[in-house]
C-alpha positions as CSV (number, residue, x, y, z in Angstrom):
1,X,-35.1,-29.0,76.4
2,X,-36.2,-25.4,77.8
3,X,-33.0,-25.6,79.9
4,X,-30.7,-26.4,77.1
5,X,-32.5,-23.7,74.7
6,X,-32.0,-21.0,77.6
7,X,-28.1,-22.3,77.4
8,X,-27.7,-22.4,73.7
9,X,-29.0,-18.5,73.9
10,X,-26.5,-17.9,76.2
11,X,-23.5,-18.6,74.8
12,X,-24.0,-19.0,71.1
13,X,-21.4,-16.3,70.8
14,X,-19.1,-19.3,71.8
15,X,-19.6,-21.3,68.9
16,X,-20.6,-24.2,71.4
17,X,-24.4,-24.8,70.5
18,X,-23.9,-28.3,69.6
19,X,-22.2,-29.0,72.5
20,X,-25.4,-29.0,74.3
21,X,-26.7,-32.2,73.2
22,X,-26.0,-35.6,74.5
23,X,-24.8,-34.5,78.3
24,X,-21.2,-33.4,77.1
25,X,-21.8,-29.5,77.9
26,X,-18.4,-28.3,78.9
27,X,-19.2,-24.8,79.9
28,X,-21.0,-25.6,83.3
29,X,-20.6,-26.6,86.1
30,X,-22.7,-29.9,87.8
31,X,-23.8,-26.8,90.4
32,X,-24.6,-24.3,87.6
33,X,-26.5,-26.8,85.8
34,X,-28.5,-27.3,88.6
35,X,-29.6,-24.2,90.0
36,X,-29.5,-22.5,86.8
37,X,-33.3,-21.2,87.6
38,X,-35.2,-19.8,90.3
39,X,-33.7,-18.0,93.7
40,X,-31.2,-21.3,94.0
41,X,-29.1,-19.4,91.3
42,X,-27.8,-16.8,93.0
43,X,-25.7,-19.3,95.0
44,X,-24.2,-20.8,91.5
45,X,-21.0,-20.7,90.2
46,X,-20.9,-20.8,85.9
47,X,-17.6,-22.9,84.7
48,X,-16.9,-21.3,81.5
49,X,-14.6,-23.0,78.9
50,X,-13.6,-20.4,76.6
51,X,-11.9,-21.0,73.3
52,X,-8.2,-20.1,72.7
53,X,-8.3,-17.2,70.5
54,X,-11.0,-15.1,70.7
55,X,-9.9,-12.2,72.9
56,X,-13.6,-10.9,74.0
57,X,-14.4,-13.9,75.3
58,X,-14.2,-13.7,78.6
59,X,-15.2,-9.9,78.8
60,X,-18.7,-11.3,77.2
61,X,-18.9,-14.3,79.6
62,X,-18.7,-12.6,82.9
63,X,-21.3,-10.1,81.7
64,X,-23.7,-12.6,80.5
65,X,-23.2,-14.5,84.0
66,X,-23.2,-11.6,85.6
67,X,-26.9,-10.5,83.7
68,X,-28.4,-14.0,84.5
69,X,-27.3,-14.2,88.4
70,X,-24.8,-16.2,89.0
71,X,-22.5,-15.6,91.6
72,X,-19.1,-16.1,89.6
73,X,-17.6,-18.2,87.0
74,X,-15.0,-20.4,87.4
75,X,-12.4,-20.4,84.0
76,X,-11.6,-23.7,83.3
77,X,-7.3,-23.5,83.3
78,X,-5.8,-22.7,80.3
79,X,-4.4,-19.7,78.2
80,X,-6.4,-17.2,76.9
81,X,-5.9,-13.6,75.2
82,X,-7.7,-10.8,76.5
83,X,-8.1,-7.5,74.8
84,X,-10.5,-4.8,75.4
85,X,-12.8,-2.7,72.2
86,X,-11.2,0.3,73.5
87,X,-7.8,1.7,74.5
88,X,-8.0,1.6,78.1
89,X,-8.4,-1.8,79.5
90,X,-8.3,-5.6,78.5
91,X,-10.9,-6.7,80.8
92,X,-13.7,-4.3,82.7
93,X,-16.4,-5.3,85.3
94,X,-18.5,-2.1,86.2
95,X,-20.9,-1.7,88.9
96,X,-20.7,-5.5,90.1
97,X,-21.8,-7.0,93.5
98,X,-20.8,-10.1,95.1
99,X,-19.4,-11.5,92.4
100,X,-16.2,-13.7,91.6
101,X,-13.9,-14.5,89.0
102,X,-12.0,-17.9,89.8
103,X,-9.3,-18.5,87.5
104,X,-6.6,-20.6,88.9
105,X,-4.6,-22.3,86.5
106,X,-5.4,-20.2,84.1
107,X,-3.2,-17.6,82.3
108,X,-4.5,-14.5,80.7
109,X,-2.3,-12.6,77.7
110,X,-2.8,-8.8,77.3
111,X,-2.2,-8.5,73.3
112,X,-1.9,-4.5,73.5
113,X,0.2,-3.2,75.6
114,X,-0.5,0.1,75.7
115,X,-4.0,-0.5,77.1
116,X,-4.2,-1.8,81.0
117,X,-5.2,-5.0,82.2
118,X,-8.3,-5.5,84.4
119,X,-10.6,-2.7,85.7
120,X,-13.0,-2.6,88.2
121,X,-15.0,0.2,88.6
122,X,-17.6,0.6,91.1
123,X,-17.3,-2.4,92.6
124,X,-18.2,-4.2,95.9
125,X,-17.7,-7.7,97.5
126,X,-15.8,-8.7,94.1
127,X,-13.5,-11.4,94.3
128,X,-10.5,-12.4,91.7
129,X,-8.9,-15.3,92.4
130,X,-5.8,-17.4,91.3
131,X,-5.2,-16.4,87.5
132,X,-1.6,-15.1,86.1
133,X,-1.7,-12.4,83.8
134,X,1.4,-11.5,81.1
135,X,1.8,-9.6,78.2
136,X,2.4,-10.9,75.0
137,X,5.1,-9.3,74.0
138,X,8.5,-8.2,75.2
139,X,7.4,-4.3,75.9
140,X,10.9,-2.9,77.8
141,X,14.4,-3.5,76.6
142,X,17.9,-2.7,78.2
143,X,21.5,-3.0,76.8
144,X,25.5,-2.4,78.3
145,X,27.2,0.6,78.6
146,X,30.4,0.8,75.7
147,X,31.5,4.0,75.7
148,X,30.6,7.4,78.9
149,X,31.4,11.0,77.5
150,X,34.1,12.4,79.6
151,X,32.4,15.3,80.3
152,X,29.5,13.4,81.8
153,X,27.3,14.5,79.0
154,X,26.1,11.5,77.3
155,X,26.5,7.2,76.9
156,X,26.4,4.7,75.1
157,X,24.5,1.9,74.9
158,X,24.4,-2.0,72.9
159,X,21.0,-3.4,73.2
160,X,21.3,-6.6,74.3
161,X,20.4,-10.0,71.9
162,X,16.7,-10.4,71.5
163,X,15.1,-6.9,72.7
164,X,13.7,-4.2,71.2
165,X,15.8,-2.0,69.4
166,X,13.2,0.7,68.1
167,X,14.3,3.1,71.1
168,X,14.0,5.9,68.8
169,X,10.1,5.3,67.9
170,X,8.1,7.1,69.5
171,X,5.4,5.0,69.0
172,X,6.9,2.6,71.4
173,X,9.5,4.1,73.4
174,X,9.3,7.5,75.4
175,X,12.1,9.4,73.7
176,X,12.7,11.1,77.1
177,X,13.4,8.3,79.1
178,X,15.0,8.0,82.7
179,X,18.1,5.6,83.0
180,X,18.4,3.3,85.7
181,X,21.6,1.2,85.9
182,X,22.3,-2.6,87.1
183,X,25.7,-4.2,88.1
184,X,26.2,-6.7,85.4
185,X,27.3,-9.2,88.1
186,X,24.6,-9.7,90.5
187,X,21.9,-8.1,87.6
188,X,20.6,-6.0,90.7
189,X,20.3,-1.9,91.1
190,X,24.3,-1.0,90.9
191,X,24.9,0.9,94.7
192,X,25.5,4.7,93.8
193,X,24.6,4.8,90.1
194,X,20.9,7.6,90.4
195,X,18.9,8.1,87.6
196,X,19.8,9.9,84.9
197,X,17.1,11.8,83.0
198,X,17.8,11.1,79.0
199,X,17.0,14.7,77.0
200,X,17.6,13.1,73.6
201,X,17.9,9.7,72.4
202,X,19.8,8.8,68.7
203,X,20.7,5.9,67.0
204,X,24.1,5.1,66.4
205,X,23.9,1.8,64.5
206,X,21.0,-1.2,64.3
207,X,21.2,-1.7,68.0
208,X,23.5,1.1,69.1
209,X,22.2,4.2,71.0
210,X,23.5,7.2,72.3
211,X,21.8,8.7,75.4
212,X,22.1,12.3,76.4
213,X,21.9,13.7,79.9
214,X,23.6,15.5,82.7
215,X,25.2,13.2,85.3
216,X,27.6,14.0,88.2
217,X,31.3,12.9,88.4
218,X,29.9,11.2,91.9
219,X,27.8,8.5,89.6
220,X,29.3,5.2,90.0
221,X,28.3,4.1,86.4
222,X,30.6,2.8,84.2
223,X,31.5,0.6,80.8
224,X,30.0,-2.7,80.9
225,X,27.2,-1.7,83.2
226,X,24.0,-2.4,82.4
227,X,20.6,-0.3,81.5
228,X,16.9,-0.3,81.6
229,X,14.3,2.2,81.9
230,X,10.4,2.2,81.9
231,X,8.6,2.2,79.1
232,X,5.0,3.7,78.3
233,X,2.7,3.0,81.6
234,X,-0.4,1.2,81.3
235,X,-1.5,-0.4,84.6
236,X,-2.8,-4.2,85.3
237,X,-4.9,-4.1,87.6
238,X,-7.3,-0.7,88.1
239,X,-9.7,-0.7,91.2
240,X,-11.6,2.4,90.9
241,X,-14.2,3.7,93.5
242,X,-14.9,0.4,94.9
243,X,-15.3,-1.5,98.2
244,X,-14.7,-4.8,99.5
245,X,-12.2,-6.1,96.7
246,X,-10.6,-9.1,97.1
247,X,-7.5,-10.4,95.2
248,X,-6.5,-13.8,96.4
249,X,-3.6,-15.8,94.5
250,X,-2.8,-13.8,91.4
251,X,0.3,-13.6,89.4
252,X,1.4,-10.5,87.1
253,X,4.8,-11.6,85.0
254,X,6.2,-8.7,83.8
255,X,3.6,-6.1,84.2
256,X,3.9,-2.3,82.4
257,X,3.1,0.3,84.8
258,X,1.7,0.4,88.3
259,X,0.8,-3.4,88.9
260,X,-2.3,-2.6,91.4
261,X,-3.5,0.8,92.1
262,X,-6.9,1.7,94.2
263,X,-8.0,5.1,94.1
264,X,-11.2,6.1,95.3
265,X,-14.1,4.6,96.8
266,X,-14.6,3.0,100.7
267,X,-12.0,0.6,100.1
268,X,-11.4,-1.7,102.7
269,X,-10.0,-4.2,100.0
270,X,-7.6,-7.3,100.4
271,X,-4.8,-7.9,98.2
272,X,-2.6,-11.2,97.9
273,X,-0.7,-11.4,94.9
274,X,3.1,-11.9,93.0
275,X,5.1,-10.4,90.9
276,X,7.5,-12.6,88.7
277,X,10.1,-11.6,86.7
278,X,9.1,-12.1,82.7
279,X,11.2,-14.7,80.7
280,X,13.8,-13.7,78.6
281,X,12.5,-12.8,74.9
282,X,13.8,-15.1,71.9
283,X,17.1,-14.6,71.5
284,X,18.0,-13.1,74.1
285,X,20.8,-14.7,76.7
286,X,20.6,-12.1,79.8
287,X,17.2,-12.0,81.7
288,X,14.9,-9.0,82.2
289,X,16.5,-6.5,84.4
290,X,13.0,-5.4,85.8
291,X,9.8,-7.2,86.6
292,X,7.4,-4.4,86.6
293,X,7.0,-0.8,85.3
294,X,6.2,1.0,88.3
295,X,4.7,0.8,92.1
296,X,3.7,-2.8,92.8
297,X,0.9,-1.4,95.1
298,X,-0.5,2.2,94.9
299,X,-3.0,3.6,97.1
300,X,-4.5,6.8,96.8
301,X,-7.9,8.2,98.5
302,X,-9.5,5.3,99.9
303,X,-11.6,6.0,102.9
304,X,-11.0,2.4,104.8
305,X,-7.0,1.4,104.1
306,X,-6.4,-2.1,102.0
307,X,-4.6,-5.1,103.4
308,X,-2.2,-6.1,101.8
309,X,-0.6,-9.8,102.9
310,X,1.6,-12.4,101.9
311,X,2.4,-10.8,98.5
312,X,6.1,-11.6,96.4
313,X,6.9,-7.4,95.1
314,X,9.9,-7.5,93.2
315,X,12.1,-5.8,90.4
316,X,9.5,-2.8,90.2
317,X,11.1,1.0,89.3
318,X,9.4,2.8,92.2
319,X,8.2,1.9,95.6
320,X,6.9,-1.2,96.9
321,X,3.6,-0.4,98.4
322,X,2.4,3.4,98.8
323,X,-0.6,4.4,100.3
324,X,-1.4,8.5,100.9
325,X,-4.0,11.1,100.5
326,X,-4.2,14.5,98.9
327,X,-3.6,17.7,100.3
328,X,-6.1,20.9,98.8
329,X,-4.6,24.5,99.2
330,X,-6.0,27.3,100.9
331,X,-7.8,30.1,99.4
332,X,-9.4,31.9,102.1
333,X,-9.7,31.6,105.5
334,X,-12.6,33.7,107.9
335,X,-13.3,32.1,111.7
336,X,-14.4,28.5,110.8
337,X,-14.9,29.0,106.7
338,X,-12.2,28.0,104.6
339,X,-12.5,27.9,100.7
340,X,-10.0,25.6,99.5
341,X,-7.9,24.9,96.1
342,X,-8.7,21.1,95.5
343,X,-6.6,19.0,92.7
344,X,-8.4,16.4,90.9
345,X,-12.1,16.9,92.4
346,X,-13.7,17.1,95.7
347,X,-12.7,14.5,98.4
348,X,-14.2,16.0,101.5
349,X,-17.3,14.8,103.3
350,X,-19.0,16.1,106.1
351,X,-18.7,14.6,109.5
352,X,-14.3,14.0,108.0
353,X,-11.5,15.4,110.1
354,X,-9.4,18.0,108.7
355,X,-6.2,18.6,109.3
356,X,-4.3,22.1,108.7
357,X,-0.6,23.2,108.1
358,X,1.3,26.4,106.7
359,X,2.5,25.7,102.9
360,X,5.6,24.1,104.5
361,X,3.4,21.5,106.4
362,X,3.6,23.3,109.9
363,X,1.0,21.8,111.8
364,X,-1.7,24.7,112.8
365,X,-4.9,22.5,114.3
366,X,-7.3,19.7,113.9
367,X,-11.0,20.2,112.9
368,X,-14.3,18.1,111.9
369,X,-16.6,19.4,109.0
370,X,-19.6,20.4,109.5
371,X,-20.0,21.7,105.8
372,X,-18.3,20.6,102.3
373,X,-20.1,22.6,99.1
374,X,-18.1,22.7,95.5
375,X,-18.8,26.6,94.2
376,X,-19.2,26.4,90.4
377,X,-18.7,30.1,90.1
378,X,-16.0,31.2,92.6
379,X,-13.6,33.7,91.1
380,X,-10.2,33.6,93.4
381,X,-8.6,37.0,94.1
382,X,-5.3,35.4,94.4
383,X,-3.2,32.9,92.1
384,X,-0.8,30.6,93.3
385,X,2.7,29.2,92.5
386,X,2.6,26.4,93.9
387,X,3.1,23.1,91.5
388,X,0.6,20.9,92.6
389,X,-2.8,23.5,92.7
390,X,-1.9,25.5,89.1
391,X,-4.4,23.1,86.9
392,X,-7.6,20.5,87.6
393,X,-8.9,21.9,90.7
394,X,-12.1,23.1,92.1
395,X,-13.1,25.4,94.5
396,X,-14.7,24.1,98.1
397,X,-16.5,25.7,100.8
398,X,-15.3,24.2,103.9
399,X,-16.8,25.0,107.3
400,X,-15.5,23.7,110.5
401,X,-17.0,23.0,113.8
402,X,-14.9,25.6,115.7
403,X,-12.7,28.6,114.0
404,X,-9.4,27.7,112.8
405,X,-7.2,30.5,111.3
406,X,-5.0,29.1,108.3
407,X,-2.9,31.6,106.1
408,X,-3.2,31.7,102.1
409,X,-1.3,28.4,100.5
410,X,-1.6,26.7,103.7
411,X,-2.3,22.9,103.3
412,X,-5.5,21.3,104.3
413,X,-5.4,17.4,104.5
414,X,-8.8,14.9,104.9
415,X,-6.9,12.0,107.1
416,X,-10.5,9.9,106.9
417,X,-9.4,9.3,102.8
418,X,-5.6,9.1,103.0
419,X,-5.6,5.1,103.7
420,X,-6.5,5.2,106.9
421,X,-6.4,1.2,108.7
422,X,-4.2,-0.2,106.2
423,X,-2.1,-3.9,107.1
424,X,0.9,-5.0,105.7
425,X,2.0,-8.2,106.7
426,X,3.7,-11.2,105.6
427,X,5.0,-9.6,102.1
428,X,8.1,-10.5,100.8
429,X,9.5,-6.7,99.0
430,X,12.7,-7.1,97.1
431,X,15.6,-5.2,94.5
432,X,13.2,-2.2,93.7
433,X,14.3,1.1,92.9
434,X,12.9,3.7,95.9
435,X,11.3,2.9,99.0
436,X,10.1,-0.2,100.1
437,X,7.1,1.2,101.7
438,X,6.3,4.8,101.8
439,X,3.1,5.4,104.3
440,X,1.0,8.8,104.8
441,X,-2.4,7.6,106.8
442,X,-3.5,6.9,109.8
443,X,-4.0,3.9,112.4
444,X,-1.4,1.3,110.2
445,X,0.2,-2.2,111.3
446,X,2.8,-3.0,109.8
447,X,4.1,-6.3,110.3
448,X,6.6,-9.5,109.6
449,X,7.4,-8.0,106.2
450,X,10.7,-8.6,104.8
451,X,12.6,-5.9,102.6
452,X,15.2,-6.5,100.9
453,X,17.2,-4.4,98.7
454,X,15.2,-1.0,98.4
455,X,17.2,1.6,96.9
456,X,16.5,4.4,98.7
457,X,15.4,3.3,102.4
458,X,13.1,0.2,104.1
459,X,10.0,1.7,105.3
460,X,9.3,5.5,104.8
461,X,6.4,7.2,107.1
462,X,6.6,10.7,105.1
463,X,4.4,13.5,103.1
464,X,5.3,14.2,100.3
465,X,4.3,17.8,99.4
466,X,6.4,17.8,95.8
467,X,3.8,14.3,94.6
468,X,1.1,16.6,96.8
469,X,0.8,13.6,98.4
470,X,-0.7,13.4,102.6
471,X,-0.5,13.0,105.1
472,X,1.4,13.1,108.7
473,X,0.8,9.8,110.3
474,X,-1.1,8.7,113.4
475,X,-1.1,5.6,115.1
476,X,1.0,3.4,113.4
477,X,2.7,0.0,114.7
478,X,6.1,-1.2,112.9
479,X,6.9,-4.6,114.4
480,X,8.9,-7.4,113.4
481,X,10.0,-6.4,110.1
482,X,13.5,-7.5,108.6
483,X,15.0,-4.9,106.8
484,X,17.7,-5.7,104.6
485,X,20.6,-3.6,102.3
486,X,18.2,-0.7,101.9
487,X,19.2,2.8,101.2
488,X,22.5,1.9,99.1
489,X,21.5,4.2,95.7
490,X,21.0,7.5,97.2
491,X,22.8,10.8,97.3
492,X,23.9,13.4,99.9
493,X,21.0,15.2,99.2
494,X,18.7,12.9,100.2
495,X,16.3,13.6,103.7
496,X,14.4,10.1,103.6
497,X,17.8,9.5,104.9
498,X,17.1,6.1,106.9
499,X,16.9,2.5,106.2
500,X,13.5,3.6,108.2
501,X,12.7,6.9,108.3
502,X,9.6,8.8,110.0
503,X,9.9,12.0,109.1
504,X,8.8,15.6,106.7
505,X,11.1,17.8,104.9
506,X,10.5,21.2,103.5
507,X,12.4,24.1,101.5
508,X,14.4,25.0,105.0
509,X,14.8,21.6,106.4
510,X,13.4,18.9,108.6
511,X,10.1,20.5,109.4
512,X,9.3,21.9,112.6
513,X,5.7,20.9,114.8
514,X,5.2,17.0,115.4
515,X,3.1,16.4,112.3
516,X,3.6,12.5,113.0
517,X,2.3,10.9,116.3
518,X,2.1,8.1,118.6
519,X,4.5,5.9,116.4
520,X,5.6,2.3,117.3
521,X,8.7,1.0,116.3
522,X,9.0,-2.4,117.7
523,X,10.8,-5.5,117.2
524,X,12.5,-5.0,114.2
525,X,15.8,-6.5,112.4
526,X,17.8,-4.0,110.6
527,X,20.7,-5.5,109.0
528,X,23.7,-4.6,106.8
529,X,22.3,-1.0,106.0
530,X,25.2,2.0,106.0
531,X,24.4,5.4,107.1
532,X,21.7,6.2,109.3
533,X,19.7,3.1,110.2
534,X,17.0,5.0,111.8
535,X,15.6,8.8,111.1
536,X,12.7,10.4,113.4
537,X,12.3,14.0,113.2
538,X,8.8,15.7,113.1
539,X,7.1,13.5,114.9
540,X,5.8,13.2,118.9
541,X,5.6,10.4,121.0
542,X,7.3,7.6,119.7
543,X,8.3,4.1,120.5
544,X,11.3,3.1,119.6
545,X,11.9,-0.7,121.2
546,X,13.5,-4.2,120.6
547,X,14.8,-3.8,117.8
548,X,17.9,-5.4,116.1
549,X,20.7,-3.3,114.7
550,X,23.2,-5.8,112.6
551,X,26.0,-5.4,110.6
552,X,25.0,-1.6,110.2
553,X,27.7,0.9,108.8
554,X,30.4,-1.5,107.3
555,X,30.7,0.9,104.6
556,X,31.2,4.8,103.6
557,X,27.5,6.4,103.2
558,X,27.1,9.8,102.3
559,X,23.0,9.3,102.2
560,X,21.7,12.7,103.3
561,X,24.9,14.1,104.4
562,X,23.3,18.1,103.5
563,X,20.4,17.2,105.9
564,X,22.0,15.0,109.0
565,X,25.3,13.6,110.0
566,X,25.3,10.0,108.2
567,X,27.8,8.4,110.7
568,X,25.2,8.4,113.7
569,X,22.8,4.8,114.1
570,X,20.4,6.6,115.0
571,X,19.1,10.0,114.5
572,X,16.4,12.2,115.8
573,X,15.7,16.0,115.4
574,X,12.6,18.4,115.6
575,X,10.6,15.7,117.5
576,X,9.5,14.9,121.0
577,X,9.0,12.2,123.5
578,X,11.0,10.0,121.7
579,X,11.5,6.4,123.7
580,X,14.3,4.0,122.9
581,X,14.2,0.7,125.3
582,X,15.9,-2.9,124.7
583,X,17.4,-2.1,121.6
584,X,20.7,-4.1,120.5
585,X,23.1,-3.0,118.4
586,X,25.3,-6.5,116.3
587,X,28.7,-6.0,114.7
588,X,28.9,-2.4,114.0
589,X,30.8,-1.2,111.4
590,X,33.6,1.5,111.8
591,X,32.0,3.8,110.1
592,X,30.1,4.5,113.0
593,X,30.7,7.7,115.4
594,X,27.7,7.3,117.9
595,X,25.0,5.2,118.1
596,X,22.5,8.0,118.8
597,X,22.1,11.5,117.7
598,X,19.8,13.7,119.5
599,X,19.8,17.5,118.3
600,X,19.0,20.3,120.0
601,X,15.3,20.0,118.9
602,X,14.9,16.6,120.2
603,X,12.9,17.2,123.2
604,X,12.2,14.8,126.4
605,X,14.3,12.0,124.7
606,X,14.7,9.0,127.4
607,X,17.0,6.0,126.7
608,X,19.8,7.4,124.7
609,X,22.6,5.8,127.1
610,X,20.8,2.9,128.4
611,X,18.2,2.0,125.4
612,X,20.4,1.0,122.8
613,X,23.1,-1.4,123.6
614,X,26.3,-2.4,121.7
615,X,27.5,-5.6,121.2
616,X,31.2,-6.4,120.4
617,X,32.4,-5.1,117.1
């Protein structure tokens, strides 16, 4: 009787205190019954049941567990709503230890979706395990072209049966949206159509719109192609400041924004999860054009890099998996004392490694800190122009364990919280707009991924000064990836010009000074990509070796034509010690001049002639 009392207290919120009586208690487990008291608990797992439509539900049930001790609940399968008290998340666990959520075969159904999925927030040795989460409610919509303003001005659109047609709410739809455009064949990114960015949109009829913006007479778009953009981001699932996460098994169908981003914390979290595709709403007879809203993965600041394995990324908007840093700006510089500009808070930490460049990501040196102190009252002398250090930063006294002279504006990176230590492997990355991985840290593997379909290029190792994102990489192994059609929705302008690219671009070009180093390029199948198939420029001491070029340059590519010649396979400037061994080149296309291109600036480059071989056309 005491037992069942303590369990009736418990969850009376569930409306289940009669089910206590008689032995028919659905809400534990056998195991939670039994070491419901004592130390024994701590190794229980509570099997919850919760009832169909009461949206806090499982918020309250984790937190009771949670309270008495138990070491996870276990949902028993089924669908259930979830919806937070506040506008930021549906479901939060805060300041939890070695705890786990198991919720295979069960689905969970954000109601709002302006508010994100799940949080956790200062986390460690948290497990989430097996559930699918969807929204309940159709959130993005798309349509066909009818009618493109000769003067490149504006188009229109027909929403398509059984999607929204409020695009001119601003309530639900961000009236400056950016366009992205499908081929209404293979429902896929449509090769040379870019974004457009949409100044003004206005109805034209019940599900008629016009949308004005600027576009080229080099855009490929055209009537009877097809439209989509993002819609208001909220992402699914947070991990904030936390260490030791584990995401094993989940599904997101359709997700909003960014579908997992980390930020903060000591990281060193595993993820394992899918992205599906949502079903067509009511109505409707054409499928979703996108599966997500955003990045599928998004790392940013974590001091020990994620692992991310086995995961289905597909349909996002924007890159597959990204994982970088910050950079903070100098303010002033004296011997070994730097006070720097720093976006967003303090990230520095004594005993970290600094790294330090001129505003156009010149390397100047390496240094350790010795000290890191946040001045409350510093008054700078001099203001800056620069985009990313104009608003939410703080000032920070750095000193260094020898003198390192760095000029006003110069860029200071931490490379012990860009990522560093990440693994990719085994993931499956597919028809996303961008890159299919874009990587700024240090000490990465990268392995039997497959990626398929990236618009931009395959796998990026790049800054990115504009998103004042670092940093240069170190120590990072690329092996037995296939890459696949990357790269086919760019522009001249572009400088992440290759289906892989290691590289860093500034104002004047490719930028000067080996930022990148000791890279390993190894094993890889690149296949059916036009223009250059491989880009290296800024980098030192890199390994470029059996890998498979296939079926490369069937087609006319202009990709980064202002920045390098697109004909060349292969093509490396402002780097050094470059290595190419055992690479084979498979049916070649005849837009191909030369199967390497080494500048002027390529220095102590062995293998050109004899370390990549051609094959008959």
């Amino acid at each position: 009787m005491i037992m069942k009392r303590h369990l009736r207290r418990i969850f009376l919120w569930l409306g289940v205190g009669g089910m206590l009586a008689g032995g028919s208690f659905g809400l534990l487990s056998t195991e939670a019954q039994v070491y419901l008291y004592g130390a024994r608990r701590q190794a229980s797992i509570l099997t919850v049941h919760l009832p169909p439509n009461a949206p806090e539900a499982l918020q309250q049930a984790i937190e009771s567990a949670y309270k008495e001790g138990y070491r996870g609940v276990r949902i028993v399968p089924g669908t259930y709503p979830i919806e937070g008290p506040n506008n930021d998340f549906a479901l939060r666990l805060v300041n939890m230890r070695d705890f786990e959520v198991d919720g295979r075969g069960v689905t969970l159904v954000r109601l709002n979706p302006r508010q994100g999925g799940i949080h956790l927030d200062h986390c460690t040795h948290v497990t989430l395990r097996g559930f699918t989460v969807r929204l309940a409610t159709t959130v993005r919509t798309q349509g066909a072209i009818v009618a493109i303003d000769p003067h490149r001005e504006w188009f229109d659109i027909v929403v398509d049966k059984g999607y929204p047609t409020d695009l001119d709410n601003p309530a639900d739809f961000d009236p400056h949206p950016t366009a992205y455009f499908f081929d209404p064949k293979t429902l896929q990114w449509k090769p040379g159509a870019y974004d457009v960015s949409i100044s003004r949109v206005e109805r034209l009829g019940p599900n008629k719109f016009r949308f004005h913006g600027s576009f080229g007479a080099d855009h490929t778009m055209a009537v009877g192609d097809l439209v989509t953009y993002r819609n208001y981001l909220s992402t699914d699932l947070e991990v904030s400041d936390c260490a030791g996460i584990r995401v094993v098994g989940l599904t997101f169908v359709g997700p909003t924004g960014w579908v997992v981003h980390e930020g903060g914390g000591e990281g060193g979290n595993f993820y394992n999860y899918s992205i599906l595709y949502p079903p067509p709403p009511p109505g409707a007879t054409r499928r979703p054009l996108m599966a997500a809203g955003a990045d599928a993965f998004h790392s940013s600041g974590i001091r020990h890099g994620p692992t991310v394995e086995g995961c289905l990324l597909q349909g996002m908007p924007d890159d597959g998996i990204a994982i970088h840093g910050r950079y903070a700006m100098v303010q002033e510089s004296n011997g070994n004392h730097l006070i720097v500009r720093v976006p967003w808070g303090n990230f520095f930490q004594v005993g970290d490694r600094v790294r330090v460049y001129t505003k156009d990501l010149v390397p100047l040196g390496e240094a350790k800190l010795n000290g890191v102190e946040v001045l409350s009252n510093y008054q700078p002398q001099r203001q800056t122009d620069q985009k990313a250090f104009k608003e939410g930063y703080v000032f920070v006294s750095l000193t260094l364990n020898h003198d390192l002279s760095a000029p006003f504006e110069g860029l200071v990176s931490d490379p012990d919280e860009d990522g560093s230590g990440y693994v990719l492997r085994n993931n499956i990355i597919r028809n996303n707009r961008a890159r299919g991985l874009l990587l700024k840290a240090d000490d990465g593997l990268v392995e039997n991924n497959t990626i398929d379909g990236s618009t931009i290029a395959g796998i990026v190792i790049a800054p990115e000064l504009w998103w004042n994102e670092a940093d240069y990489s170190h120590h990072v192994v690329v092996r037995n990836n296939h890459i696949r059609h990357v790269g086919y929705v760019t522009w001249q302008g572009t400088d992440q010009a290759g289906a892989i690219s290691v590289m860093a671009s500034n104002d004047h070009g490719f930028v000067p000074g080996y930022g990148h180093q000791d890279i390993q390029i190894d094993g890889n199948t690149i296949e059916s990509c036009d223009g250059v198939n491989l880009l290296v420029t800024s980098a030192e001491n890199v390994d470029i070796r059996n890998n498979v070029f296939r079926d490369a340059q069937q087609h006319p590519s202009n990709r980064g034509a202002n920045w390098l010649d697109p004909k060349a396979l292969i093509y490396l400037t402002e780097c050094k010690g470059v290595h190419l061994q055992g690479n084979r080149v498979e049916r070649l296309g005849h837009e191909n001049t030369r199967l390497v291109e080494a500048t002027k600036t390529a220095l102590e480059v062995t293998g050109v002639s004899q370390g990549v071989r051609l094959a008959a056309r």
